[in-house]
KEGU-738996 format. One record per residue (C-alpha): residue in three letters; y, x, z. Coordinates in pm, 1 decimal. Layout:
KEGU-738996
ala_Y_X_Z;
...
END
This chain:
KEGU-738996
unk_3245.4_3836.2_2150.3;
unk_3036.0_3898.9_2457.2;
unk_2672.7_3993.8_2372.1;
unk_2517.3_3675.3_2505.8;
unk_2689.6_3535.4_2224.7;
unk_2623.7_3780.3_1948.0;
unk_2231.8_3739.0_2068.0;
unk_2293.3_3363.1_1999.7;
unk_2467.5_3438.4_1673.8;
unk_2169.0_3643.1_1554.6;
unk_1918.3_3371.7_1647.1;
unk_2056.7_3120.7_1479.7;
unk_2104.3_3309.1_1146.2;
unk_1705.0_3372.2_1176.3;
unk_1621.8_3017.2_1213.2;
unk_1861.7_2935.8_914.2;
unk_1674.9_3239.6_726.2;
unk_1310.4_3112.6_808.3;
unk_1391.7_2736.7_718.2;
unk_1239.1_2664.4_369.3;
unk_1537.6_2529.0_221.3;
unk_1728.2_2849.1_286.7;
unk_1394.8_3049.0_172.0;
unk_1468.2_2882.6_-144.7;
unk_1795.1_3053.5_-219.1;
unk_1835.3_3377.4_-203.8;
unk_2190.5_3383.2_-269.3;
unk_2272.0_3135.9_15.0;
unk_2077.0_3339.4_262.3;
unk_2265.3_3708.6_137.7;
unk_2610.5_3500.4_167.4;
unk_2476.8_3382.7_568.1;
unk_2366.8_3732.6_620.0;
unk_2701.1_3889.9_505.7;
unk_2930.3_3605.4_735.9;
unk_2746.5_3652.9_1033.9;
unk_2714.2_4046.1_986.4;
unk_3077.2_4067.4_900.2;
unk_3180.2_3851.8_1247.9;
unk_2919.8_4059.0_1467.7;
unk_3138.0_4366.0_1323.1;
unk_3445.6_4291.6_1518.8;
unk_3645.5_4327.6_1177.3;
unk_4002.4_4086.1_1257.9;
unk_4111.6_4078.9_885.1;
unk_4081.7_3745.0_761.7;
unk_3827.6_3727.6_473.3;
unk_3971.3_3579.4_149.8;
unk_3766.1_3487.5_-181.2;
unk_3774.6_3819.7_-345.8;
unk_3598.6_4019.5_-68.7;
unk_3349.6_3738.6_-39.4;
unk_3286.9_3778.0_-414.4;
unk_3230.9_4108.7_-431.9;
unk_3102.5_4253.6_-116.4;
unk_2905.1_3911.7_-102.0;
unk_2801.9_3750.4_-406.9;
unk_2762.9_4073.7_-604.4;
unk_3068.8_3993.8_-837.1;
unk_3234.1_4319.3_-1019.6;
unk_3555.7_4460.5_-894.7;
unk_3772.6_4343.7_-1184.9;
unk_3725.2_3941.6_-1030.3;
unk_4001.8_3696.0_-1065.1;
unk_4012.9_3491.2_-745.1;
unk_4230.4_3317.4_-844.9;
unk_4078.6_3200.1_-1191.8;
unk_3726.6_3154.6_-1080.0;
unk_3633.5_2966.1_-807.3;
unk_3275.1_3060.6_-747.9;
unk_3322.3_3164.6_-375.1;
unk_3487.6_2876.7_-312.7;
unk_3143.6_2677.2_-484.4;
unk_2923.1_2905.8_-291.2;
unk_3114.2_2836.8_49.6;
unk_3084.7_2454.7_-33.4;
unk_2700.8_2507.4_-65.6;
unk_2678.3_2676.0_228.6;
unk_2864.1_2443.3_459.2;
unk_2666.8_2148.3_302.8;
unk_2354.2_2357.9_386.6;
unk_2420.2_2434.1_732.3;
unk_2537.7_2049.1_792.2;
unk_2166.5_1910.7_677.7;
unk_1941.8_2220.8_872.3;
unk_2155.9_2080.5_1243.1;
unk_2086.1_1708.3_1140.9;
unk_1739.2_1790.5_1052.4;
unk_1617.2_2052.1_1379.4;
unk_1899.1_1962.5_1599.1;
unk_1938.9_2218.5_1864.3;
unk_2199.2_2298.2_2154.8;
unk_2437.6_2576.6_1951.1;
unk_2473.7_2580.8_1539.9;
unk_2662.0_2838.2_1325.7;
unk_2969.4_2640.8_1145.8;
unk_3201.6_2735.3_887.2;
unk_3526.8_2513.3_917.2;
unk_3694.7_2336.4_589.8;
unk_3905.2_2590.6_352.7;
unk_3812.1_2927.8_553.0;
unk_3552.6_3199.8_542.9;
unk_3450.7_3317.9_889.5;
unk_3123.3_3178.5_1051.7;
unk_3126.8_3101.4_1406.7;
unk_2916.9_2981.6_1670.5;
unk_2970.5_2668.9_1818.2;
unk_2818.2_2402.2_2030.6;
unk_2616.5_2180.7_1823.0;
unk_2762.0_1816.9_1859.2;
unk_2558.9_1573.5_2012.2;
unk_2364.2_1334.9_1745.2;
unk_2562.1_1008.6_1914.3;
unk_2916.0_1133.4_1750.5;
unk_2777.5_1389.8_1485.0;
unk_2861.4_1206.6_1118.1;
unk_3107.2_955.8_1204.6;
unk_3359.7_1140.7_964.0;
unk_3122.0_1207.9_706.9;
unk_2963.2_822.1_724.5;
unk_3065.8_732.4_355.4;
unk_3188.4_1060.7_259.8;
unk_2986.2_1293.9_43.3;
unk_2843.4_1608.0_171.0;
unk_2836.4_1780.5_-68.7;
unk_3113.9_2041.7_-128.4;
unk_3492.2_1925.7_-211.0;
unk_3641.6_1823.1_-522.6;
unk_3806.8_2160.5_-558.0;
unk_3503.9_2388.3_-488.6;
unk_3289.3_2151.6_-744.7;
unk_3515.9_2226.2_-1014.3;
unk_3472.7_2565.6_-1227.9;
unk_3127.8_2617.5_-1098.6;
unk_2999.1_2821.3_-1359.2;
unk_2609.2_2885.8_-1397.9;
unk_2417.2_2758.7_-1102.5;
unk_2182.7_2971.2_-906.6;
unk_1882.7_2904.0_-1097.7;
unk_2028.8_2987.6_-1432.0;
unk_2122.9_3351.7_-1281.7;
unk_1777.6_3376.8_-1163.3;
unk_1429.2_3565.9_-1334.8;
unk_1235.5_3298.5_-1565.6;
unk_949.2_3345.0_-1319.8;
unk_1150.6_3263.1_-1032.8;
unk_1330.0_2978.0_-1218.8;
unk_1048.1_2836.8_-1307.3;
unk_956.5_2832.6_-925.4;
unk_1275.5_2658.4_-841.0;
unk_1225.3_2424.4_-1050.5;
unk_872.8_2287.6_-979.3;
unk_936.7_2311.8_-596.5;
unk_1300.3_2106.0_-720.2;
unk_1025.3_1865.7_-917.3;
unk_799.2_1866.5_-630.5;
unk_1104.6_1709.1_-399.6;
unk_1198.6_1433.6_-637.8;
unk_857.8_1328.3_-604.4;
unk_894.0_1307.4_-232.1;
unk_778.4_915.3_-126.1;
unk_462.1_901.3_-308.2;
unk_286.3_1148.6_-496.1;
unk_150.8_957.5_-768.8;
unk_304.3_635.4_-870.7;
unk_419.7_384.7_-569.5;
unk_779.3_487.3_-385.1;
unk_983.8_486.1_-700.9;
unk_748.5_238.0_-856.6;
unk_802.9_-35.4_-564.8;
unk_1103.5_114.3_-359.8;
unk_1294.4_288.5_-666.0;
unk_1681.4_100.4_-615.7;
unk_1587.5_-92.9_-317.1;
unk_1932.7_-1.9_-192.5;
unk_2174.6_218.3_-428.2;
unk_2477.8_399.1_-296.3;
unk_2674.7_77.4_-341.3;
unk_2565.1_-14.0_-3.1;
unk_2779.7_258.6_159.5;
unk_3051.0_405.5_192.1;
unk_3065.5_190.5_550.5;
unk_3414.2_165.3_635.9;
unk_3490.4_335.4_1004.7;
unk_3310.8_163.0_1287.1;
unk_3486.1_-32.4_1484.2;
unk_3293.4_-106.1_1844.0;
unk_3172.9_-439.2_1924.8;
unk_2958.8_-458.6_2218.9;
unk_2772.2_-800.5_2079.9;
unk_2424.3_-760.4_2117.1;
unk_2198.5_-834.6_1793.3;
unk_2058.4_-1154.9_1837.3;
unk_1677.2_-1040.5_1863.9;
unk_1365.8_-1271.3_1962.9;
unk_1340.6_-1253.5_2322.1;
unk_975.6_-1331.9_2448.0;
unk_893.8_-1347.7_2815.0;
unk_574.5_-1236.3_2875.4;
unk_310.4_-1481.1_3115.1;
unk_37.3_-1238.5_3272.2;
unk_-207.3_-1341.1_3515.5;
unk_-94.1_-1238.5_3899.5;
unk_-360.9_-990.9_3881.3;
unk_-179.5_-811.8_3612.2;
unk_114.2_-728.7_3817.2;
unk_-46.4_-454.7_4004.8;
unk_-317.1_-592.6_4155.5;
unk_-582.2_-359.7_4295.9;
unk_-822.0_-616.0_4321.1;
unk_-847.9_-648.1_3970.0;
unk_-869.0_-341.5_3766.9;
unk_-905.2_-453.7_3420.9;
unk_-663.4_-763.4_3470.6;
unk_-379.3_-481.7_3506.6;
unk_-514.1_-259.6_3234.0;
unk_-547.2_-515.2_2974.7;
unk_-164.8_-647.4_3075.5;
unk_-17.0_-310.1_3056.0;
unk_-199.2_-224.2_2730.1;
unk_-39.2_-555.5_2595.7;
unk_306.9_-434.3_2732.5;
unk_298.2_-121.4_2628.5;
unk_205.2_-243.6_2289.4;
unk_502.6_-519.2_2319.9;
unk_767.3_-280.5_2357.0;
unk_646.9_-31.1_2103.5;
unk_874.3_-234.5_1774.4;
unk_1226.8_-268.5_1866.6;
unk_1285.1_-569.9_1653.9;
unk_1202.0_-790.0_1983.4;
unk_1295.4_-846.0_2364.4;
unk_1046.6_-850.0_2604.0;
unk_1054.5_-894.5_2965.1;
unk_805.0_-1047.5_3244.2;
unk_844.2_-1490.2_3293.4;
unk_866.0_-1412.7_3668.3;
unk_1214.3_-1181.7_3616.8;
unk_1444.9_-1498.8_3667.8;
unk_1561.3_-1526.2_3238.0;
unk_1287.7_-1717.0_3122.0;
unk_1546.8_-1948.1_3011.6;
unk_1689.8_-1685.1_2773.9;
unk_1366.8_-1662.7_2563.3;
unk_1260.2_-1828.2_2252.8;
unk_850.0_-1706.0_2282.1;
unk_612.4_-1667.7_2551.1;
unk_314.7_-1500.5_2518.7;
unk_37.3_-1605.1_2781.9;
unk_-260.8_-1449.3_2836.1;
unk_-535.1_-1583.5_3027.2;
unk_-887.8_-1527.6_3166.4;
unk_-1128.4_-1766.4_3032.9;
unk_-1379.3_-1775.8_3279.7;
unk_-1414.9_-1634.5_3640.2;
unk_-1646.8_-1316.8_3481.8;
unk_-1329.4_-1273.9_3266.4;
unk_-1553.5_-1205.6_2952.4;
unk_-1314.9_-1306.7_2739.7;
unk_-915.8_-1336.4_2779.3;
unk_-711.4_-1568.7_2512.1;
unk_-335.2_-1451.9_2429.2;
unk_-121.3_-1750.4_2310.2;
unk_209.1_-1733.2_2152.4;
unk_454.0_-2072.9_2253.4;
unk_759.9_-2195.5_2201.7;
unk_941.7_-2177.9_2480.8;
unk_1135.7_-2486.4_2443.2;
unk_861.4_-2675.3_2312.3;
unk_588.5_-2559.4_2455.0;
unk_392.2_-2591.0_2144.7;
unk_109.8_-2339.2_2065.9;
unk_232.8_-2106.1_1773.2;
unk_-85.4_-1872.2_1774.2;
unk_-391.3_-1806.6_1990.1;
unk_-656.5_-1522.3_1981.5;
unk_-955.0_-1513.8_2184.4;
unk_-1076.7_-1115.5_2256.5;
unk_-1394.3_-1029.7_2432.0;
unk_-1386.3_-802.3_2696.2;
unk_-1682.3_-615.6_2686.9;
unk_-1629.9_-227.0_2637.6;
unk_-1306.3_-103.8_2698.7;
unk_-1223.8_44.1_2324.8;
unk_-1355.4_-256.4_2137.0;
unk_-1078.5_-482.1_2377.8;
unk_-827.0_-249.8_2331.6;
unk_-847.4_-234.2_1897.9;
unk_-863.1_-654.9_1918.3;
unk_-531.1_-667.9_2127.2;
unk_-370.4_-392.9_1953.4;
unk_-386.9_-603.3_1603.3;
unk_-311.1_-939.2_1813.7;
unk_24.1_-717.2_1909.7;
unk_55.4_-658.6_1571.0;
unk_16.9_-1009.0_1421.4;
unk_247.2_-1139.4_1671.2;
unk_501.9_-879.9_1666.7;
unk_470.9_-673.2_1382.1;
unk_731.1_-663.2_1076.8;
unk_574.7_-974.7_881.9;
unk_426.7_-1097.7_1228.7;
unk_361.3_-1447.6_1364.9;
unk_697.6_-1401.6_1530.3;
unk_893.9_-1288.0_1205.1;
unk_791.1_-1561.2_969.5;
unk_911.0_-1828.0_1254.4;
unk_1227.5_-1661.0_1234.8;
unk_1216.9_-1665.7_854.1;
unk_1183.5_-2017.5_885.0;
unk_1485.4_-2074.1_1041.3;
unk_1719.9_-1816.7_803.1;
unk_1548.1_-1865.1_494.1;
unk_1846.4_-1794.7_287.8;
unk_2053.5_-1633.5_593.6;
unk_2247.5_-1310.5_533.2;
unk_2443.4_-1293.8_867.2;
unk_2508.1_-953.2_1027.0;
unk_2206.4_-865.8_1259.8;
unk_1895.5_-975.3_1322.1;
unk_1905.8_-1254.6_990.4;
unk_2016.6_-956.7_807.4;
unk_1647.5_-718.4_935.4;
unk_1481.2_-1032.2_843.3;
unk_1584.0_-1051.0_497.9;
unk_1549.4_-617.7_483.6;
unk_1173.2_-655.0_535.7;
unk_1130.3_-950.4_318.8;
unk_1324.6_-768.1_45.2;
unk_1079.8_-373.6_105.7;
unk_741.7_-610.9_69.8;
unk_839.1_-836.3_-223.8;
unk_1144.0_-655.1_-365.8;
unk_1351.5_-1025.0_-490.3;
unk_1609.7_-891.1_-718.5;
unk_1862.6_-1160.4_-642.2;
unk_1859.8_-1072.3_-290.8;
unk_1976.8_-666.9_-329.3;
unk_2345.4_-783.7_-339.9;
unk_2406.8_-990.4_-78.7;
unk_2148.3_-797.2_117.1;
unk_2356.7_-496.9_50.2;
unk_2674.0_-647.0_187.8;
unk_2478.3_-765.7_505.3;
unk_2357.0_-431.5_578.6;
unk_2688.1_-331.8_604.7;
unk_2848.3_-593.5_804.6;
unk_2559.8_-500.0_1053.1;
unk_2662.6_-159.3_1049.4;
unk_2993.4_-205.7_1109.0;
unk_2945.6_-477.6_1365.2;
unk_2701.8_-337.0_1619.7;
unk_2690.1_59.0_1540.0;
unk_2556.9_105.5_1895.0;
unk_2206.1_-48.7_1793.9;
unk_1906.0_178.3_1776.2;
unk_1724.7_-19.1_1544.6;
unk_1954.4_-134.3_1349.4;
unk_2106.1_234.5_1270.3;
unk_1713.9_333.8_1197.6;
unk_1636.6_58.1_938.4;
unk_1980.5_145.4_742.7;
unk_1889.9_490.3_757.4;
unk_1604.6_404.2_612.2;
unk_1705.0_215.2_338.5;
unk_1998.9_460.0_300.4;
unk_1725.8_755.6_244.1;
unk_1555.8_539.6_-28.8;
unk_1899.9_466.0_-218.3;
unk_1918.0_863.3_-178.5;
unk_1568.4_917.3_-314.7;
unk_1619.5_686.3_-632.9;
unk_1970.4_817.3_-753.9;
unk_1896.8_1243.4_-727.9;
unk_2248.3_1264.5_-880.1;
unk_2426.7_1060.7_-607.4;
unk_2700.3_1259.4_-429.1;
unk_2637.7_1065.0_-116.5;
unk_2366.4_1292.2_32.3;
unk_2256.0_1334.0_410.9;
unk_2388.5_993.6_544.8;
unk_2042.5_885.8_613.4;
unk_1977.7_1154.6_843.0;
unk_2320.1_1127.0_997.5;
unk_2254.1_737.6_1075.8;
unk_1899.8_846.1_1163.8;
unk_2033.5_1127.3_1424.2;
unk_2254.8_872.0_1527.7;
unk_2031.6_601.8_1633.7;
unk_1769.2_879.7_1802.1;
unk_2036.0_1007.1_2013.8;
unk_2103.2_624.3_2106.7;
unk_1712.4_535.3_2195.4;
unk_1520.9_818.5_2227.0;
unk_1157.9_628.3_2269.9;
unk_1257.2_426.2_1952.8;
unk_968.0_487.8_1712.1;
unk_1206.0_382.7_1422.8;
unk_1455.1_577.3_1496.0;
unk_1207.8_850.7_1571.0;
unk_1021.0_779.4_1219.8;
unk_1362.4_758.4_1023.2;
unk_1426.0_1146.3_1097.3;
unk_1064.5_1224.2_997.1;
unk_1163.9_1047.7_635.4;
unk_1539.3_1241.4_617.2;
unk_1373.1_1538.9_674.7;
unk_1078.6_1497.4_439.5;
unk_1338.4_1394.4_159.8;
unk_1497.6_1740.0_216.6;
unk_1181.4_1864.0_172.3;
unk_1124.7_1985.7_480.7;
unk_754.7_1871.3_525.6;
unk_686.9_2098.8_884.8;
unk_959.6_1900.9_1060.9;
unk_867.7_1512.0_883.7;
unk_515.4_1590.6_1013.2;
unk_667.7_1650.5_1377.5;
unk_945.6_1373.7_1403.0;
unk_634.5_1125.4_1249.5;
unk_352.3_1217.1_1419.5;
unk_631.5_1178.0_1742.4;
unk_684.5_803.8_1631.1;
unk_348.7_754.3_1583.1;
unk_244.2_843.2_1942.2;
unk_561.2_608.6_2041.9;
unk_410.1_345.7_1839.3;
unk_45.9_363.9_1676.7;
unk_72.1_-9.1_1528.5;
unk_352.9_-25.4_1345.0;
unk_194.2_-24.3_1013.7;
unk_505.7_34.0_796.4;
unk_568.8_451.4_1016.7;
unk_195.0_511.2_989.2;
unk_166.1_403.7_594.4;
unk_509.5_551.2_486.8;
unk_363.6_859.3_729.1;
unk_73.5_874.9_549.3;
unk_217.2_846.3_187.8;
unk_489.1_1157.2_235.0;
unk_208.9_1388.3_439.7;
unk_6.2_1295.4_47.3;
unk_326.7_1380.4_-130.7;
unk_356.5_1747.1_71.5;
unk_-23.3_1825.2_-20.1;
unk_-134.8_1737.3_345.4;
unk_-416.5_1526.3_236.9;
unk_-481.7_1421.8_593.2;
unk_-189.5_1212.8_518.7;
unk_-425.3_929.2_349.4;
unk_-595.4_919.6_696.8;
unk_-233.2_701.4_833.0;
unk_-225.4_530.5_533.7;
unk_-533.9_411.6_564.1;
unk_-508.3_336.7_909.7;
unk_-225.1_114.7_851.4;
unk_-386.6_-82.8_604.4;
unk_-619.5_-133.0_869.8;
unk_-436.4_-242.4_1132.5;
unk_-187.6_-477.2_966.8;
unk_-302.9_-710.7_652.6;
unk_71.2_-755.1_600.2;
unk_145.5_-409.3_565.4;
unk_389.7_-283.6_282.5;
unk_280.3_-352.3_-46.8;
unk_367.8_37.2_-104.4;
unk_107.6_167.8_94.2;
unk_-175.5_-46.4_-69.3;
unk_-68.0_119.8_-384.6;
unk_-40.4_458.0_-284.1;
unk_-458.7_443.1_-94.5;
unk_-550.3_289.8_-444.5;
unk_-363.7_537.4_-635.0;
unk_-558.3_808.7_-442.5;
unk_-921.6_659.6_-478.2;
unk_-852.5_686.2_-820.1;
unk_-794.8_1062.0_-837.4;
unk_-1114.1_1092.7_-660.0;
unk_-1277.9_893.1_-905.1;
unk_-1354.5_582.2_-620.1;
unk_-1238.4_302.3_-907.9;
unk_-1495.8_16.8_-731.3;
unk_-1271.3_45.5_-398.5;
unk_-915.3_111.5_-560.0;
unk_-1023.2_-252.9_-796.2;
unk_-1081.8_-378.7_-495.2;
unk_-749.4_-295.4_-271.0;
unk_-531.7_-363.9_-605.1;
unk_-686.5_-650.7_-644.8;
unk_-643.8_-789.9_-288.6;
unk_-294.7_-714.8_-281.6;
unk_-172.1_-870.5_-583.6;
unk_-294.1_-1211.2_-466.8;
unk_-72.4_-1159.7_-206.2;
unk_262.0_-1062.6_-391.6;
unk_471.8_-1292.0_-507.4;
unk_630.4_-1088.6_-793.0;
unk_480.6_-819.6_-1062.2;
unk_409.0_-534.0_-860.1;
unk_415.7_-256.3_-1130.1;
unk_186.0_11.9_-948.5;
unk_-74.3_-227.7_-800.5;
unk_-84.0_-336.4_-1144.3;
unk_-139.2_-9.5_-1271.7;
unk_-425.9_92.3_-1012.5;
unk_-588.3_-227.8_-1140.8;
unk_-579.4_-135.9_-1505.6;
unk_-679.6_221.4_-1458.6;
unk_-962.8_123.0_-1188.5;
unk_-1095.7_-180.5_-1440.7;
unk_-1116.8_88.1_-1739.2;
unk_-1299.3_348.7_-1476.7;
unk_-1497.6_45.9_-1453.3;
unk_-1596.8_-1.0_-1848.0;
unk_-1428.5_-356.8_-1815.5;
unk_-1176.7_-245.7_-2094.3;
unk_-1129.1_-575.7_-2214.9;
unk_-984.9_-710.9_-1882.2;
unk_-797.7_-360.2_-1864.4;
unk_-686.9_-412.6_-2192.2;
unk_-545.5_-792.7_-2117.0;
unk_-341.9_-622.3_-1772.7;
unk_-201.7_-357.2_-1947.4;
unk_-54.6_-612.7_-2234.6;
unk_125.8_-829.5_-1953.1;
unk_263.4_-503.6_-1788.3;
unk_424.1_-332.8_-2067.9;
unk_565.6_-721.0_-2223.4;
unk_715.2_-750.1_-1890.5;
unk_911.7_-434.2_-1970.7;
unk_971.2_-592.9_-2315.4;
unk_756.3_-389.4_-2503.2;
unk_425.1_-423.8_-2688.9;
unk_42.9_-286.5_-2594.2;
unk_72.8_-106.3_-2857.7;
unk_327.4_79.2_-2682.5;
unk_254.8_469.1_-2572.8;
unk_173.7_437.0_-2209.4;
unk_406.8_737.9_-2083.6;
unk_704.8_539.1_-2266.4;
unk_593.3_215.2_-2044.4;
unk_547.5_433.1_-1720.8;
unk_877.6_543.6_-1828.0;
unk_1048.4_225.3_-1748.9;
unk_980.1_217.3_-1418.0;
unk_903.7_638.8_-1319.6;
unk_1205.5_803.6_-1327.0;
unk_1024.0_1150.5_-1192.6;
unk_858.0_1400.3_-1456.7;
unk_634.2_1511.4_-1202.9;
unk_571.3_1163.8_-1131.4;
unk_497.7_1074.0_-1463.0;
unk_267.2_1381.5_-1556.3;
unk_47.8_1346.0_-1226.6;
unk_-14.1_968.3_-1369.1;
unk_-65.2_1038.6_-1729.1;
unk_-346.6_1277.3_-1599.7;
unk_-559.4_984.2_-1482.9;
unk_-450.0_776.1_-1703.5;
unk_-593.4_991.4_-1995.6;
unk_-919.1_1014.7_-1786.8;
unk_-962.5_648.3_-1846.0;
unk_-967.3_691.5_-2213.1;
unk_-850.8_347.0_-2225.1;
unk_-608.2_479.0_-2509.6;
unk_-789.2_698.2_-2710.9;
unk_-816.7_546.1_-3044.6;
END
């Protein structure tokens, strides 16, 4: 090879060596090392599974290739390896090890639009052939010390979603593997049937030099608008007013134009829907009212939504009725509706696999089926569908916060940080990419992370019922049980089925509290719910629900602080 493209060889095998999941094993990184050294050395002789045993792997000279199939396990690992670092940093060359041989070489990195359509409902992990005859795993060979390592950062990943009780608590089987394997995607240019709102700004708006806050205030409310990707917007004076179900009007109220009012109508009916007034005095107090009128309009469980709810209550059609009944299912989790929401999800899929936002949401929900089964052999799909849909819409803050969430359930927490904080500046008011933000930042030890969850909270009263756990959850570890009573309490008036973890922040704040007897009562409804009696030992009822050991510890320790138990 020309030395341009040794130089390129090199630099990719040191950003495979500095990425933390290669840091992680050292016998993956000597086997890199050895490939790429071994094709930089101009050597022509094939490599076969002996040499890569021995001069590789460190196996004695008396090895059977042909009776042990450890290189062939160890090239399995490493393909799988390389496959997840390109879907998670991208980039325009990647080193690639084709099916069955042994030499590395360096290839152009396929673009995200195509990469995964062979693997969509195929494992990633290594073949049937290399999984067999594995013998001892890497952290078995390795020091106790360094095992033990392993297996706490291993622990630590698991955990990934929430650090203390609420992703596997309230998203734990929202989707299993059952949902894919998606059959191969045939392309149908139908468009998803999305809410299409044409927008009714004052002239003044359009431009308008005469009027300087007129056109700020209606490109703050655009720019807002276009932000989710679960609507259409475009301006009433484009000529396709007819093609829109909503308009939303805003209007000065008086010459001074001290206040504005934002309606939401139907467009056929011309009936009022929704109506804000916002005073416009000082610029950032204007801007904060119409940023959570965008979101009550617009936002997942928006003014918007629920009149589209209305019309598909019990609607699993492929598309938009299908995102509908996704959202409805994340807040309040209906166990009737995971199969036939399942089955939708898929017939979306299949039916429009050139939609953004619909590729970002079943990434989504394909990382969380990921998350809750650790043992599943379908691993990486939500990052493929997640590349996928980035590559399709790069401005798409879903698609932009569904690689953040891949990438933080490899647990690689430098790049989920990046790809999130990038959706966030694409779209600050989507409540559900701040909170989720917010909860995995918590879960990597970045405690900054509560600031997002917080903030979405904030922002959106209808935010996922997740993220009100997971700020309670954390007032409790600081000892703040007035506030994290409070929160549980709010947002278990406004579920409509047991939510285990809010339910648990509300026990553990009320015994923080010295109201034992009301703790008491809460924690005898949770555990019968589970079938079980009060009587029960907490970490069995936790248990039921807490799948994690890590989980489970981090919760017993606050839970013992309570003393609620202590006889």
């Amino acid at each position: 090879m020309d030395d341009a493209t040794a130089l390129q060889m090199c630099l990719e095998r040191d950003r495979l060596l500095s990425d933390p999941e290669f840091a992680r094993s050292p016998t993956m990184c000597k086997l890199l090392r050895f490939l790429v050294d071994y094709k930089l050395s101009g050597n022509s002789v094939p490599l076969k599974s002996y040499t890569i045993a021995t001069d590789a792997l460190g196996r004695d000279a008396d090895f059977d290739a042909q009776a042990d199939s450890y290189p062939r396990v160890q090239m399995g690992r490493l393909r799988h390896m390389l496959d997840n670092f390109y879907l998670r940093k991208g980039g325009e060359n990647r080193l690639a090890i084709a099916p069955k041989q042994y030499a590395i070489a360096l290839e152009p990195n396929v673009p995200s639009a195509e990469a995964g359509n062979d693997l969509v409902g195929q494992s990633t992990g290594s073949n049937a052939e290399e999984r067999q005859g594995a013998g001892p795993t890497e952290s078995e060979t390795l020091p106790p010390l360094e095992k033990n390592n392993i297996d706490r950062r291993a622990s630590h990943r698991r955990s990934i979603g929430f650090l203390g009780v609420v992703i596997l608590a309230t998203l734990a089987g929202i989707l299993t593997h059952q949902l894919w394997p998606v059959p191969d995607i045939s392309r149908d240019e139908n468009e998803i049937a999305y809410p299409r709102v044409a927008l009714d700004l004052p002239d003044a708006a359009v431009g308008s030099s005469g009027n300087v806050l007129s056109e700020s205030i209606g490109n703050h409310l655009v720019r807002g608008l276009k932000g989710f990707g679960g609507i259409r917007v475009f301006d009433i004076k484009s000529g396709r007013p007819d093609n829109s179900g909503y308009v939303i009007k805003l209007r000065f109220m008086d010459s001074e134009e001290d206040y504005i009012e934002l309606r939401l109508l139907n467009r056929d009916s011309g009936e009022i829907l929704w109506s804000r007034e916002i005073d416009t005095a000082g610029e950032q107090a204007w801007k904060q009212d119409l940023d959570k009128a965008v979101v009550s309009l617009v936002g997942n469980y928006g003014e918007i939504a629920q009149s589209e709810i209305a019309k598909v209550e019990n609607d699993f059609s492929a598309g938009y009725p299908c995102l509908l009944q996704f959202d409805l299912y994340v807040r309040y989790r209906e166990r009737e509706k995971l199969k036939p929401l399942r089955t939708c999800l898929q017939k979306s899929v299949k039916r429009f696999p050139q939609d953004a936002h619909l590729l970002s949401i079943a990434a989504f929900a394909q990382n969380m089926s990921e998350n809750s089964e650790p043992d599943s052999n379908v691993k990486g799909l939500g990052m493929v569908l997640a590349r996928k849909a980035e590559a399709l819409d790069h401005d798409s803050a879903a698609a932009n916060f569904a690689i953040a969430q891949s990438a933080f359930f490899a647990g690689d927490c430098a790049t989920g940080v990046a790809w999130g904080e990038k959706a966030i500046a694409l779209n600050p008011l989507n409540s559900r990419i701040s909170g989720y933000l917010g909860l995995y930042m918590i879960a990597c030890n970045l405690p900054e992370g509560e600031i997002y969850a917080v903030r979405a909270l904030d922002s959106d009263p209808n935010a996922d019922l997740t993220i009100a756990g997971a700020v309670a959850f954390q007032m409790l570890k600081r000892g703040d049980a007035v506030s994290a009573r409070q929160l549980s309490s709010r947002y278990l008036d406004s579920s409509l089925e047991n939510e285990p973890a809010l339910e648990l922040t509300y026990i553990l704040s009320s015994a923080m509290l010295k109201d034992r007897t009301e703790a008491r009562r809460a924690w005898k409804v949770l555990a019968e719910s589970y079938g079980l009696s009060e009587s029960t030992p907490p970490r069995k009822v936790l248990s039921r629900w807490i799948s994690s050991p890590a989980l489970l510890n981090d919760i017993m320790k606050v839970v013992d602080r309570t003393g609620l138990f202590n006889t």
